[in-house]
N, CA, C and O atoms as a GROMACS GRO file, in nm:
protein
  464
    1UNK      N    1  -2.700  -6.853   1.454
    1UNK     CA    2  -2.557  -6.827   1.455
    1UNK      C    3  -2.522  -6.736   1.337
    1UNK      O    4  -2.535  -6.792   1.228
    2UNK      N    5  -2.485  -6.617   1.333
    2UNK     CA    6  -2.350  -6.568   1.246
    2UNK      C    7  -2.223  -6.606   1.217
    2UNK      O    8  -2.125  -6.638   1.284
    3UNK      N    9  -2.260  -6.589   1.044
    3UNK     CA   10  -2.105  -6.612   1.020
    3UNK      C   11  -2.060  -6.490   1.003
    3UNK      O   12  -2.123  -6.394   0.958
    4UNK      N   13  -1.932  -6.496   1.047
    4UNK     CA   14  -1.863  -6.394   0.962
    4UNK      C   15  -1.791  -6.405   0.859
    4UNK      O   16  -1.733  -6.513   0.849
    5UNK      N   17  -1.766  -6.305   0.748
    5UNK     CA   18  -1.739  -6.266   0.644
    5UNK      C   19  -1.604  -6.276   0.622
    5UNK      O   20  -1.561  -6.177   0.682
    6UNK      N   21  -1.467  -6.359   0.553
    6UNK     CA   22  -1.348  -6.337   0.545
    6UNK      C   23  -1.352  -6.225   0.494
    6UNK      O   24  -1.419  -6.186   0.398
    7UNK      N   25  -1.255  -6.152   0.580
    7UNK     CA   26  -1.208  -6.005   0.481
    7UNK      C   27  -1.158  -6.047   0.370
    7UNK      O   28  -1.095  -6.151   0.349
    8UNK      N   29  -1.203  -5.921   0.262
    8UNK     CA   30  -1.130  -5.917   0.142
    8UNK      C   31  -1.009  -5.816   0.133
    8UNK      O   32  -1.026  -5.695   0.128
    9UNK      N   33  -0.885  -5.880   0.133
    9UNK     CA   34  -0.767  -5.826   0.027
    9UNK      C   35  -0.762  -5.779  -0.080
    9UNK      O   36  -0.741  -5.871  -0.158
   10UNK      N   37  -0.774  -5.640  -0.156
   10UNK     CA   38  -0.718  -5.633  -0.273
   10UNK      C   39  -0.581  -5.720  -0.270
   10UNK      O   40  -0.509  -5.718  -0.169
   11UNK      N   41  -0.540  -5.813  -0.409
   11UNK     CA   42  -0.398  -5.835  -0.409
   11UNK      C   43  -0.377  -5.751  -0.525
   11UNK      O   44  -0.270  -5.795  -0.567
   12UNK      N   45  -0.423  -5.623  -0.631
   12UNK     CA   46  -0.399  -5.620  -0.693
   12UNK      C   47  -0.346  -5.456  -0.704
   12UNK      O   48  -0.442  -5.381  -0.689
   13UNK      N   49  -0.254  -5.404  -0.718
   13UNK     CA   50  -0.186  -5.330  -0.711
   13UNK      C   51  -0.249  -5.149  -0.790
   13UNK      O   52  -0.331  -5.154  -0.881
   14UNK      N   53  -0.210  -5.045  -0.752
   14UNK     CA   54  -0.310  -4.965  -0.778
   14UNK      C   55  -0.153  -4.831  -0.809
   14UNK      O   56  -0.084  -4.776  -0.724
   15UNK      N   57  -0.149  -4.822  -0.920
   15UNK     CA   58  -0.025  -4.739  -0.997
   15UNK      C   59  -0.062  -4.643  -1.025
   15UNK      O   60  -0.164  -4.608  -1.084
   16UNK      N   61   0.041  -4.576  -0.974
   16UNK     CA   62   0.080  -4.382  -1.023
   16UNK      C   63   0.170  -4.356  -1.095
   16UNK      O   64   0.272  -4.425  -1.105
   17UNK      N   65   0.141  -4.217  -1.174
   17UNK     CA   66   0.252  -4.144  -1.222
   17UNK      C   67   0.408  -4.182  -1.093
   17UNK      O   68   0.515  -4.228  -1.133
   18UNK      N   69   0.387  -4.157  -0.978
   18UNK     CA   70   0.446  -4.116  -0.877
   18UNK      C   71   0.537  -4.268  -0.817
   18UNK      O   72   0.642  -4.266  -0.752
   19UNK      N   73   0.467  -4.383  -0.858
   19UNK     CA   74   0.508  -4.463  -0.776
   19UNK      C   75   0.545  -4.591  -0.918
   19UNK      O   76   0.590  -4.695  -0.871
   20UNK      N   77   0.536  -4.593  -1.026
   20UNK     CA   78   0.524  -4.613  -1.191
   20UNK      C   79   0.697  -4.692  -1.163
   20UNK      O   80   0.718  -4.812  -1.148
   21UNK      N   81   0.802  -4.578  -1.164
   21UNK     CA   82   0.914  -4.612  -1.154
   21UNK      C   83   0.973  -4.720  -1.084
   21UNK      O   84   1.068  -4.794  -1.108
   22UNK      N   85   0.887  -4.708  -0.985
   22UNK     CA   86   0.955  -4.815  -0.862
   22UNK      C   87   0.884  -4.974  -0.870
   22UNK      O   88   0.932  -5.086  -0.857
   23UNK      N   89   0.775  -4.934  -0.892
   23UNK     CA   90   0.681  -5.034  -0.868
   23UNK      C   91   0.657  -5.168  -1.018
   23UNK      O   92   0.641  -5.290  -1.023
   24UNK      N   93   0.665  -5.053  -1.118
   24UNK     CA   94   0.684  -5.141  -1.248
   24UNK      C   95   0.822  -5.186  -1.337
   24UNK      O   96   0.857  -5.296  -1.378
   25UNK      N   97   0.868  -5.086  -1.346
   25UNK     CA   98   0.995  -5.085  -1.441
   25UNK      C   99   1.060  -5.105  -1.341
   25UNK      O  100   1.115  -5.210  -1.374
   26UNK      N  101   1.117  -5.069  -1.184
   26UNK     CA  102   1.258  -5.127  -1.139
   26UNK      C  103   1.186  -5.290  -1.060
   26UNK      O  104   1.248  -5.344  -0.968
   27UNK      N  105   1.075  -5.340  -1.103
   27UNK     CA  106   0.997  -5.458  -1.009
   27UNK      C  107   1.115  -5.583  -1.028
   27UNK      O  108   1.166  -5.624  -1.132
   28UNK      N  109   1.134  -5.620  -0.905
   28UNK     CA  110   1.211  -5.799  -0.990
   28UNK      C  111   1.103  -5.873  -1.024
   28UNK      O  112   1.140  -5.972  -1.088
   29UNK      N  113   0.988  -5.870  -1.010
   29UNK     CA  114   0.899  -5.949  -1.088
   29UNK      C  115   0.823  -5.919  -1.222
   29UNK      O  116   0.789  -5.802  -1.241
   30UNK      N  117   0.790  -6.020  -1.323
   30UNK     CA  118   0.721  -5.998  -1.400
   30UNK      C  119   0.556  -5.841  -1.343
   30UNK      O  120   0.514  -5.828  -1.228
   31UNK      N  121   0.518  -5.777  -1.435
   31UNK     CA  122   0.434  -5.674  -1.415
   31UNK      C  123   0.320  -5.641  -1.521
   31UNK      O  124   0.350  -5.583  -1.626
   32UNK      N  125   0.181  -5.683  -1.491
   32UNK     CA  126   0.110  -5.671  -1.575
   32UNK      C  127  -0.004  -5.554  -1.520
   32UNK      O  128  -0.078  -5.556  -1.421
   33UNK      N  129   0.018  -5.435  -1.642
   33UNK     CA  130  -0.060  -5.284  -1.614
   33UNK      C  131  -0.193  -5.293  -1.668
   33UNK      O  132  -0.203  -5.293  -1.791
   34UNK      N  133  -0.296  -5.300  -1.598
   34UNK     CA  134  -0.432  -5.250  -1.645
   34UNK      C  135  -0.436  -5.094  -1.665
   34UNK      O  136  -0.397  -5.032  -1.566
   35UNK      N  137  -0.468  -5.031  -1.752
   35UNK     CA  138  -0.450  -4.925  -1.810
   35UNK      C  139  -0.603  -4.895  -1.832
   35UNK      O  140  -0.668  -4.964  -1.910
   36UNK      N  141  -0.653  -4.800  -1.769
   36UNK     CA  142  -0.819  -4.808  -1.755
   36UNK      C  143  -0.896  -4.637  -1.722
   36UNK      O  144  -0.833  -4.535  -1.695
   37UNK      N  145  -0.993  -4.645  -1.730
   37UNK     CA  146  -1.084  -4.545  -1.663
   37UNK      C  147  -1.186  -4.573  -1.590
   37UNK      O  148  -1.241  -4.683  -1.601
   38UNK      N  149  -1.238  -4.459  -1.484
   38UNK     CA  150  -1.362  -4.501  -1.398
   38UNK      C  151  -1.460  -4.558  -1.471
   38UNK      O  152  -1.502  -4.674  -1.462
   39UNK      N  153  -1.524  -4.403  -1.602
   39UNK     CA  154  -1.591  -4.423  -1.715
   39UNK      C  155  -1.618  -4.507  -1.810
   39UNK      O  156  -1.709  -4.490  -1.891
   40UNK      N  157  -1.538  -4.607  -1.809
   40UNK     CA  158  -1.487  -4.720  -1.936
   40UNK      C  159  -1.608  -4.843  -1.888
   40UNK      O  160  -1.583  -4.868  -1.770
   41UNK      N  161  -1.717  -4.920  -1.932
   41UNK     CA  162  -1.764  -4.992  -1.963
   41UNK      C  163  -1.703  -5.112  -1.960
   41UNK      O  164  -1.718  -5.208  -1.885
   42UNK      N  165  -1.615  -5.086  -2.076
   42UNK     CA  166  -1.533  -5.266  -2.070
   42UNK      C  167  -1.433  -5.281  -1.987
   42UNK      O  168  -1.397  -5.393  -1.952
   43UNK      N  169  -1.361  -5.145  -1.935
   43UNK     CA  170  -1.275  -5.146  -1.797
   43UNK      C  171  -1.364  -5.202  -1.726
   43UNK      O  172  -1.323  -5.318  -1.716
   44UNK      N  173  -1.482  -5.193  -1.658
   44UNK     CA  174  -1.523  -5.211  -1.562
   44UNK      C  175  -1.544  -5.377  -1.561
   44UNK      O  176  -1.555  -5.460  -1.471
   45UNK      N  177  -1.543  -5.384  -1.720
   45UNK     CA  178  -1.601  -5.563  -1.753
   45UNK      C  179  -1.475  -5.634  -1.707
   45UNK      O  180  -1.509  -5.739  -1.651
   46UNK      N  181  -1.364  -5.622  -1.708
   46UNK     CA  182  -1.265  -5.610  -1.706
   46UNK      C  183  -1.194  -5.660  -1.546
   46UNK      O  184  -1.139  -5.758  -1.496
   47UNK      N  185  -1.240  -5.515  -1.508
   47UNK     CA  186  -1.203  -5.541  -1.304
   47UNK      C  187  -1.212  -5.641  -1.243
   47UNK      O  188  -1.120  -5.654  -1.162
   48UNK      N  189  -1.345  -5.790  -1.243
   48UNK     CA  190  -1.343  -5.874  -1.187
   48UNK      C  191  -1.204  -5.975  -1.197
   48UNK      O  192  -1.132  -6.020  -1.108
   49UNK      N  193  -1.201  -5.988  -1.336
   49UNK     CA  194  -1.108  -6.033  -1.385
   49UNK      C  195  -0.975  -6.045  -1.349
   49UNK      O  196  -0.898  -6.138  -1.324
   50UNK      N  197  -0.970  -5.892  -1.355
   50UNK     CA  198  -0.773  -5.864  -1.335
   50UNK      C  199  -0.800  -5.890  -1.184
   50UNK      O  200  -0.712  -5.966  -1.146
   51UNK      N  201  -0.881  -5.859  -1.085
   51UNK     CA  202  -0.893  -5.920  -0.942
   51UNK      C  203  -0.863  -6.041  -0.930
   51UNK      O  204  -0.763  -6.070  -0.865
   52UNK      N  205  -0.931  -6.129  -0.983
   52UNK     CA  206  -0.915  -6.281  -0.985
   52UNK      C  207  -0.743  -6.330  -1.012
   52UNK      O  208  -0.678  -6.409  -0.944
   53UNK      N  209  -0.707  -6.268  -1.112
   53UNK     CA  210  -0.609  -6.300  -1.181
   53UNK      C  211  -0.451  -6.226  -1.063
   53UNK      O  212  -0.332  -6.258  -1.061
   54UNK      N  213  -0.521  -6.132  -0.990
   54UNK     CA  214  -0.426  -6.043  -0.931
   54UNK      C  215  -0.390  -6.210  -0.796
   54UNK      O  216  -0.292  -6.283  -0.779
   55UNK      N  217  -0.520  -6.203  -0.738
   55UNK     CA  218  -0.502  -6.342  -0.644
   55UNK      C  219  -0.409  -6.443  -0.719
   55UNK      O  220  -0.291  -6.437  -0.686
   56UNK      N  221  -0.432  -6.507  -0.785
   56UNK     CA  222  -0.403  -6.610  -0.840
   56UNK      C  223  -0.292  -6.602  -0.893
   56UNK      O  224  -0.273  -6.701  -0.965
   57UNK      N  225  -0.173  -6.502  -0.893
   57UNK     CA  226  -0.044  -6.524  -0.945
   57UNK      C  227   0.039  -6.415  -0.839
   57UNK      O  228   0.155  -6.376  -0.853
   58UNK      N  229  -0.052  -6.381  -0.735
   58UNK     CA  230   0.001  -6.246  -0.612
   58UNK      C  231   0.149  -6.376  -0.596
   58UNK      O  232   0.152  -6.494  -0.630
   59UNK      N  233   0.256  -6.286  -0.532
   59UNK     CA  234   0.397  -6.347  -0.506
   59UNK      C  235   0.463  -6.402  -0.667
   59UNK      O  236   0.586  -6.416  -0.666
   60UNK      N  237   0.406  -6.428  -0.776
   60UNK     CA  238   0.504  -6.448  -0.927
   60UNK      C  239   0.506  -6.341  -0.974
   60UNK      O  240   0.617  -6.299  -1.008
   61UNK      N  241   0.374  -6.245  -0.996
   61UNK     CA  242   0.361  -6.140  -1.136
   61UNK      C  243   0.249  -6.040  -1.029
   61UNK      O  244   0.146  -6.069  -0.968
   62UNK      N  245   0.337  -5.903  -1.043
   62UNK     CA  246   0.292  -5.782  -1.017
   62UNK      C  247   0.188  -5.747  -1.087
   62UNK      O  248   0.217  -5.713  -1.202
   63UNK      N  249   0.032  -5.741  -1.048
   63UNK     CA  250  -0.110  -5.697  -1.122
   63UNK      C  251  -0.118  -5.588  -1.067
   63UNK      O  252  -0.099  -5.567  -0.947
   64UNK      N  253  -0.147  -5.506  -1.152
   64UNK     CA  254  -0.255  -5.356  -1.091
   64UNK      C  255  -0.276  -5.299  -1.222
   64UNK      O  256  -0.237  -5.332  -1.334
   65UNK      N  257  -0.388  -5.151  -1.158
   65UNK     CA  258  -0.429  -5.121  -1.236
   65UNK      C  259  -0.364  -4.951  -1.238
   65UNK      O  260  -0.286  -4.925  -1.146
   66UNK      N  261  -0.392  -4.849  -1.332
   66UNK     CA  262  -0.355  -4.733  -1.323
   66UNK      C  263  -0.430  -4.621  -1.427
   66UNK      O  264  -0.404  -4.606  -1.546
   67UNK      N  265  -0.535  -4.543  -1.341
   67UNK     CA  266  -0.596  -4.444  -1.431
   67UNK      C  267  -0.557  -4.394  -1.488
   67UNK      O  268  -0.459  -4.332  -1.447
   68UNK      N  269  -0.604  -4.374  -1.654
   68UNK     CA  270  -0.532  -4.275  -1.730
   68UNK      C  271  -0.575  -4.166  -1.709
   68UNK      O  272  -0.493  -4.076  -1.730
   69UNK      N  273  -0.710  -4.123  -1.663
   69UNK     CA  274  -0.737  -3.988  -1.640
   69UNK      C  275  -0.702  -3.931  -1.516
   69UNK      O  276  -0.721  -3.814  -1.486
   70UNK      N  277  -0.647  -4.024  -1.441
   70UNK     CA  278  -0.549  -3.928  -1.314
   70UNK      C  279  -0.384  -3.926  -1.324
   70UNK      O  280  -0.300  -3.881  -1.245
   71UNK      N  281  -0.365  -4.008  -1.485
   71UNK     CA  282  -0.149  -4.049  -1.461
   71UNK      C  283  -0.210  -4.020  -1.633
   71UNK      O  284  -0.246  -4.128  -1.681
   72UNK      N  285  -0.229  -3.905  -1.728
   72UNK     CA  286  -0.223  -3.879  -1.865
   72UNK      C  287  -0.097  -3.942  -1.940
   72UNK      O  288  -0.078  -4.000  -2.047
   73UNK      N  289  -0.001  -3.889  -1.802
   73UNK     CA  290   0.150  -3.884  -1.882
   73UNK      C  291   0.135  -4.052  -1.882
   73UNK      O  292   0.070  -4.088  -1.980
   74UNK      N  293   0.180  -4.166  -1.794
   74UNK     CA  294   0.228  -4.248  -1.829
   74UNK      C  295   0.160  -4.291  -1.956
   74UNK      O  296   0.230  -4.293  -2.057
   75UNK      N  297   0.014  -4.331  -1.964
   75UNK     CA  298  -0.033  -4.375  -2.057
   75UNK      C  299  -0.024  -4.297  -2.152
   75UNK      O  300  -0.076  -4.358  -2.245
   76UNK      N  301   0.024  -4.155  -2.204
   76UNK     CA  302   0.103  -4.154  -2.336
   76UNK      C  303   0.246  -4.194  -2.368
   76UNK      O  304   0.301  -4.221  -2.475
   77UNK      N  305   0.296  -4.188  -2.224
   77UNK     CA  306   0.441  -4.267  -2.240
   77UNK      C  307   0.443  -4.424  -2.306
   77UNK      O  308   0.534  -4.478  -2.370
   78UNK      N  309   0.337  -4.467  -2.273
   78UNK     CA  310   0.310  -4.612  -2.325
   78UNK      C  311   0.192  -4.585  -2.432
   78UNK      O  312   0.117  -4.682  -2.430
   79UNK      N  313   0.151  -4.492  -2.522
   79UNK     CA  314   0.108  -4.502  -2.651
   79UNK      C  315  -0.042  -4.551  -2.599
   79UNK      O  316  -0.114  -4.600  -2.686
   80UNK      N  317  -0.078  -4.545  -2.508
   80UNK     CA  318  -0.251  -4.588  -2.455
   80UNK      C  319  -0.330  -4.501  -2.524
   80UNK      O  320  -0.332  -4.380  -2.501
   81UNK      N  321  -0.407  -4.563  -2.622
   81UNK     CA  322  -0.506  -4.439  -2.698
   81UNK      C  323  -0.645  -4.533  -2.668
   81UNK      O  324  -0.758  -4.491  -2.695
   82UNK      N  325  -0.622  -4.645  -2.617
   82UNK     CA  326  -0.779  -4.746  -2.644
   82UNK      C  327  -0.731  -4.839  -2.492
   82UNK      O  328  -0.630  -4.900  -2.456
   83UNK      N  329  -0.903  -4.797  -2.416
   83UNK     CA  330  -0.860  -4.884  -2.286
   83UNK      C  331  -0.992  -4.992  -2.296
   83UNK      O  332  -1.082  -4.965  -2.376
   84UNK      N  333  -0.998  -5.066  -2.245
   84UNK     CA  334  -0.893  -5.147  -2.135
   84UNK      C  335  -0.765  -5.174  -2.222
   84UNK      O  336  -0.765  -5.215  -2.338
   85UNK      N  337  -0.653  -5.142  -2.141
   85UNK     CA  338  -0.460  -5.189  -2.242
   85UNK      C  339  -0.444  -5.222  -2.140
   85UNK      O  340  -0.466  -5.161  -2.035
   86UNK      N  341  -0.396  -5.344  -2.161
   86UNK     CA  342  -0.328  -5.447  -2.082
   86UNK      C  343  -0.199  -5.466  -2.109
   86UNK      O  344  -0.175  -5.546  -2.200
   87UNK      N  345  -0.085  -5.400  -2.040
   87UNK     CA  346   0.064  -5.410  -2.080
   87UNK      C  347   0.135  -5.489  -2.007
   87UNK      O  348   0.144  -5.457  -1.889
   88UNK      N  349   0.206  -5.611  -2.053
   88UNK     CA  350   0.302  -5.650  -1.990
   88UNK      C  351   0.430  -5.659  -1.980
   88UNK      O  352   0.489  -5.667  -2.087
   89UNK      N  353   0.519  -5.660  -1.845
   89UNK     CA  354   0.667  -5.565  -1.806
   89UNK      C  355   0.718  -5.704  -1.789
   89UNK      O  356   0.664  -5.800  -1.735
   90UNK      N  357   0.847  -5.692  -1.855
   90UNK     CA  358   0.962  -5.798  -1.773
   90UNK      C  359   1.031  -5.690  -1.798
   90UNK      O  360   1.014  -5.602  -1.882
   91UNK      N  361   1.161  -5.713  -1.668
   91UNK     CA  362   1.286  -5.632  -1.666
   91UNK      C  363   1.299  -5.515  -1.676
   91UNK      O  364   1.414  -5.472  -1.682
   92UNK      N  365   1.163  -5.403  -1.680
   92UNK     CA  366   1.154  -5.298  -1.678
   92UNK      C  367   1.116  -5.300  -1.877
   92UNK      O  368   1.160  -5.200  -1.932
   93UNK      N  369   1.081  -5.349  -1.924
   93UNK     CA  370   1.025  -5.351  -2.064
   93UNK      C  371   0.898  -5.428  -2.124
   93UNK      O  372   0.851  -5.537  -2.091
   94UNK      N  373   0.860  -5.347  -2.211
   94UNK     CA  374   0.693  -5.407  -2.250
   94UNK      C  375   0.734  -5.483  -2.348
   94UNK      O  376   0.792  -5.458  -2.454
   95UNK      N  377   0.688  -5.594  -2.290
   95UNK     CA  378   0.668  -5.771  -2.365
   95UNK      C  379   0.580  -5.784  -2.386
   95UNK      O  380   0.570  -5.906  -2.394
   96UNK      N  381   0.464  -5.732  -2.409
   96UNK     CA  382   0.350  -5.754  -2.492
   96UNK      C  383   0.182  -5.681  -2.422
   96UNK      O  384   0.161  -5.633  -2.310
   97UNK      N  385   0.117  -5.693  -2.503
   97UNK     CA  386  -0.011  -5.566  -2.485
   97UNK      C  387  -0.114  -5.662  -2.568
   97UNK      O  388  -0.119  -5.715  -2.679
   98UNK      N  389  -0.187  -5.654  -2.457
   98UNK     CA  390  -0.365  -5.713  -2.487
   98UNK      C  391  -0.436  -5.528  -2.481
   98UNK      O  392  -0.408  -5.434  -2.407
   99UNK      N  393  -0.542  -5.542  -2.607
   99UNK     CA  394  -0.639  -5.400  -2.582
   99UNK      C  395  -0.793  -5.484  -2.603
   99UNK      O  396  -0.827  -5.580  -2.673
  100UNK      N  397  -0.852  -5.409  -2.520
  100UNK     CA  398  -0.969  -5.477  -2.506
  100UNK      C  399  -1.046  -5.563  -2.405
  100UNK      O  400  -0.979  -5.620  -2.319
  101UNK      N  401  -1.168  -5.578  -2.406
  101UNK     CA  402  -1.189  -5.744  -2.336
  101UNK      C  403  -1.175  -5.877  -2.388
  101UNK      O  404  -1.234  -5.942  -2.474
  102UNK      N  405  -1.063  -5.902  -2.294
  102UNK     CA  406  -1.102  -6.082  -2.330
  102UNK      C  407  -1.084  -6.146  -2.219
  102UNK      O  408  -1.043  -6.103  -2.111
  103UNK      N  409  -1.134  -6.308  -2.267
  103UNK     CA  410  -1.129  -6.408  -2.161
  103UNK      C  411  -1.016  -6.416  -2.085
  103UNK      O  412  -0.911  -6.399  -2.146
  104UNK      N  413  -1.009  -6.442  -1.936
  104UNK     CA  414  -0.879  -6.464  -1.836
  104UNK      C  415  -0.790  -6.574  -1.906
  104UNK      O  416  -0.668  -6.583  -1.894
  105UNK      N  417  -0.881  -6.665  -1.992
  105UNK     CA  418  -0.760  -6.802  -2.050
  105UNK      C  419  -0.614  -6.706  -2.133
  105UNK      O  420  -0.494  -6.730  -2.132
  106UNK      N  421  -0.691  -6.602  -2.196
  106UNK     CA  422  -0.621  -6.528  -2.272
  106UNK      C  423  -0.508  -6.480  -2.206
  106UNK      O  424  -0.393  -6.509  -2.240
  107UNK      N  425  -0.545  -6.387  -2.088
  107UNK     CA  426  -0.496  -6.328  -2.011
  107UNK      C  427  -0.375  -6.419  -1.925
  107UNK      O  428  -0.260  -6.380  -1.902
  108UNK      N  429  -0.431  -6.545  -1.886
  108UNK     CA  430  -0.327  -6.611  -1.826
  108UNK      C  431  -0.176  -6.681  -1.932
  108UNK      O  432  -0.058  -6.696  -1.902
  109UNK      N  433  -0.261  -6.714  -2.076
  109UNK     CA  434  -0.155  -6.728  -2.146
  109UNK      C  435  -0.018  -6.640  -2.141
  109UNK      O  436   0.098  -6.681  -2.141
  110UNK      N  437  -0.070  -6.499  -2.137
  110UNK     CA  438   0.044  -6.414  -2.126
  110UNK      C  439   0.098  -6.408  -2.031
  110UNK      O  440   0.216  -6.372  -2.032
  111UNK      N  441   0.044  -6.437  -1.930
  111UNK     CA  442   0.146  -6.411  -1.760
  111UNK      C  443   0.197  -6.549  -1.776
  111UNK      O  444   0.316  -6.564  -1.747
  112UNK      N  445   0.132  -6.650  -1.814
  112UNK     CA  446   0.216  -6.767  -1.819
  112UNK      C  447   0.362  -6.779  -1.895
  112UNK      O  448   0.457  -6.837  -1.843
  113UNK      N  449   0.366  -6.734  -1.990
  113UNK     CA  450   0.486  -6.668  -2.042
  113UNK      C  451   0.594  -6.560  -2.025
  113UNK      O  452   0.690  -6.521  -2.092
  114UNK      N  453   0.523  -6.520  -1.881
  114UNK     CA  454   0.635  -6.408  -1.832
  114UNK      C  455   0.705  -6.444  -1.740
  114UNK      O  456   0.801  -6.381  -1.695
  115UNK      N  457   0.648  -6.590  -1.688
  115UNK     CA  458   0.717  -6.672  -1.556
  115UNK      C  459   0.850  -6.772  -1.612
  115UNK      O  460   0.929  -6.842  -1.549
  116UNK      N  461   0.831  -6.731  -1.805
  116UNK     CA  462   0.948  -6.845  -1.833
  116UNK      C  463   1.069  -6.780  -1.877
  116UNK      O  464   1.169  -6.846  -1.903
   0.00000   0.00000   0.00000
């Protein structure tokens, strides 16, 4: 017998220069930006992560991610000089910024605080 495979969903959102406005700053939900490159090492350490984390709060808090080497402008609009930057949006404003890798406990602390 075969099984088959549940499809996989990205739940995690994938940001442009182009779509930035709508999608983050006018969001009614909390919005947390992975700020990354193809090239990046610890981005990549990174990806499972914000996946997991994208499932696990999809319908409270807006996850995605957004290349800096294809959207330059936003991530100097937001001061991104060191990736992985992890920015987080309420109300169309940055409430706080993880840089680096760290553990999801970390990571959830902060979205846990954007739901209050």
């Amino acid at each position: 017998m075969v099984k088959k495979r549940k499809a996989e969903f990205l739940m995690e959102y994938k940001f442009t220069a182009d779509n930035f406005q709508q999608e983050v700053l006018n969001s009614s939900q909390p919005v947390m930006v992975d700020f990354f490159a193809n090239w990046c090492g610890p981005c990549q350490m990174m990806g499972p992560v914000i996946a997991n984390l994208a499932e696990e709060y999809a319908g409270k808090i807006k996850i995605g991610k957004i290349n800096v080497d294809e959207n330059p402008g936003v991530a100097q609009a937001y001061e991104v000089a060191t990736i992985p930057n992890l920015v987080f949006f309420k109300d169309g404003k940055v409430v706080n910024r993880v840089i680096g890798v760290v553990p999801d406990n970390v990571l959830k602390e902060k979205l846990d605080a954007l739901l209050k």
